[in-house]
Phi, psi and omega in degrees: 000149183272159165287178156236129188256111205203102200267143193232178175211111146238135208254140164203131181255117162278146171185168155234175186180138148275145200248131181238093172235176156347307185262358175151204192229148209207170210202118176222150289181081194197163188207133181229147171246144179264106183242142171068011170079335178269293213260140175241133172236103225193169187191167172163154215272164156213168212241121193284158155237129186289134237230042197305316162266155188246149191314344204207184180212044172275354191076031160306182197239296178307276193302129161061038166270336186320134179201093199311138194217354123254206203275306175347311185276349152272036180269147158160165218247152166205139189238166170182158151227098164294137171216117177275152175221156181095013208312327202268011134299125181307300194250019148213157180214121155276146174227171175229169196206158153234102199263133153232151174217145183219096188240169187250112190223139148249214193253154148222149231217130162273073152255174201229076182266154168276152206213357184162177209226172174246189198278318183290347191074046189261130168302135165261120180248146162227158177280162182215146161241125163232171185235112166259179182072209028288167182233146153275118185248143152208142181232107171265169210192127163215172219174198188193147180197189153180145183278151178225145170271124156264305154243173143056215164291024202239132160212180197218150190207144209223142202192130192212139210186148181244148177198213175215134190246119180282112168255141177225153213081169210284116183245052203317342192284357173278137171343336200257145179264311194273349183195078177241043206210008172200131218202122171252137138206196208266135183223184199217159150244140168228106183246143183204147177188183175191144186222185211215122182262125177256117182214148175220141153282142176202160218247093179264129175253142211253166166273123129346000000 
């Protein structure tokens, strides 16, 4: 009888990568295992960063507000799953993915409200600054990316994706009286990082 013979490769990928997401912007820390050659699986801590100007000047409550006011509150965990396509490319592996983050924060919010008239009867704003929460933010994504090798085991990685992002926790000072203890929208991820692949090959021999 012939043996059979059937070679795997296991690879698990260390990286880090800055984060663009819905509540602000973050810096993460993660290691994934590759199974079956296809499926990748991972997690890994990130450190949210904080924001004194905002992206925008709509008066969101929510959107690029996160803003951490101790070390605990730049703290937060992210999972995620790849599934590659294309496998039989070399020097890139496109993938499509699914992300989730999840951090404990509160807000911190810049408004320009009217507070009073001039002489021309010209409106007058003065800034506020507030803090609502902390909040439990979770953020999902889902998306199209990819690794591409750069030298040696190095590689760089890139991943861009819509989702919907959950703020929880109890706020009174926001407008809803009866159900302000739960909060949605629509958010985005923008991931670029780079990392280092521990990968060995090994070798199954079947009985003869």
């Amino acid at each position: 009888m012939l043996a059979h013979v059937a070679s795997a490769v296991a690879q698990t990928d260390v990286f880090t990568s800055f984060n663009a997401t819905h509540a602000g912007r973050n810096i993460s820390v993660s290691a994934s295992k590759l199974i079956k050659g296809k499926h990748e699986i991972g997690g890994g801590l990130r450190f949210n960063l904080n924001r004194l100007a905002h992206t925008d000047d709509q008066n969101n409550v929510y959107k690029k507000r996160l803003y951490a006011t101790n070390f605990f509150q730049h703290l937060g965990l992210g999972f995620f799953y790849h599934r590659r396509v294309f496998r039989k490319w070399k020097k890139i592996e496109p993938l499509v993915f699914y992300d989730m983050q999840v951090t404990y924060a509160p807000t911190r919010n810049r408004m320009l409200l009217p507070f009073s008239y001039d002489v021309n009867g010209d409106v007058l704003y003065k800034e506020y600054i507030e803090f609502f929460g902390p909040f439990t933010w979770l953020e999902q994504n889902i998306g199209i990316g990819f690794k591409a090798n750069l030298f040696s085991n190095f590689f760089i990685q890139q991943k861009v994706g819509f989702g919907t992002t959950f703020i929880m926790g109890f706020e009174k000072k926001l407008l809803s009286k009866y159900f302000n203890w739960f909060a949605w929208e629509f958010g985005a991820l923008i991931n670029v990082g780079i990392g280092y692949r521990f990968a060995k090959k090994k070798k199954e021999k079947g009985v003869k």
